[in-house]
Steps between C-alpha positions, in 0.01 A plus 500: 500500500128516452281791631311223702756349657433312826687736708314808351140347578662363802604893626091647323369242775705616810373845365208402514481349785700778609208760387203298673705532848576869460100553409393269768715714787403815338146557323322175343233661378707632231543133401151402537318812376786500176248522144677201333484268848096624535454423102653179506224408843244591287614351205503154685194550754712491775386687827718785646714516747492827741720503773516774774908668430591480835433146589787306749426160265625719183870553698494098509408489130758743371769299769423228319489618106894688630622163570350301221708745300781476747496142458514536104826764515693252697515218287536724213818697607670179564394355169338217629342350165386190639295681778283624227501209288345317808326781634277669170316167388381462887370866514352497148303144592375700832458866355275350210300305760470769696371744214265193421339454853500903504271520229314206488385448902243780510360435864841537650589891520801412670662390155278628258541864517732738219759562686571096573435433110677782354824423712524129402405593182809711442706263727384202250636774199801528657571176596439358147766787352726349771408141414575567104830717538697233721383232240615682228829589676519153622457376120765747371717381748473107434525604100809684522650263683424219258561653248899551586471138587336417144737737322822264673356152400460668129889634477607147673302289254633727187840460604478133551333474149710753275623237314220262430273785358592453126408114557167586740386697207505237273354273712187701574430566138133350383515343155402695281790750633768178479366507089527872461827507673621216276358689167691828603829288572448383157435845338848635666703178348 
């Protein structure tokens, strides 16, 4: 099993998800004032963020980040493959627009702040680790499974064919290996 298998990005986003809550209910400054989160606003011109860390519309935030990682955990303890083989594409397609909008539509400071980019900026991250782990698993799987199938039709055709192979042979020889044949056949008499 791969180190970036879906199920390992799959539990790195719930604890992430998981983090962003925990900060939201108990000190998001330490989020928003972190040195790599205020490099990375800088780095991309984005304005910052500052929110008061008492605030009643934070306790709806972090309600909401708990149960988008609630809502990951659930389908993931029950194995549920095809929920996130349906599910990842969707979220990439709307994370990435997101991200887009967030940086690009400078008059709105509703979306284009650092805290809205650099979320859906890791969500997008995540998302396309997701994406690329259940293909890969999904290709394994289909392989290995044709592959027994291809490894049957070759032991039924060579059993069928064990004793036409000495005239096959022959018949699949070019001419110039008919003459060389023929010249060693006259060698040995």
């Amino acid at each position: 099993m791969a180190l970036l298998s879906s199920t390992n990005v799959l539990y790195l986003r719930i604890a992430f998800l998981s983090t962003i809550s925990f900060f939201c209910f108990k000190n998001v400054t330490s989020i928003l004032e972190n040195s790599y989160f205020l490099v990375l606003t800088q780095a991309m011109n984005l304005p910052a963020l500052n929110l008061a860390p008492k605030s009643a519309q934070l306790g709806v935030v972090g309600l909401l980040f708990a149960l988008l990682a609630i809502d990951d955990l659930i389908p993931l303890l029950e194995r549920n493959t095809k929920h996130f083989s349906s599910i990842v594409p969707f979220r990439l397609m709307i994370f990435f627009i997101v991200t887009a909008s967030s940086y690009l539509a400078e008059t709105n400071y509703y979306v284009h702040n650092n805290a809205v980019f650099i979320y859906s900026f890791i969500e997008v991250w995540l998302n396309f680790l997701i994406f690329s782990a259940i293909r890969e698993e999904r290709n394994d799987e289909y392989s290995r499974t044709h592959q027994f199938m291809d490894d049957e039709i070759v032991n039924d055709d060579d059993e069928e064919n064990e004793g036409d192979s000495q005239s096959e042979a022959y018949d699949n020889l070019t001419s110039a290996q008919e003459i060389a044949l023929e010249a060693m056949e006259v060698e040995q008499d």
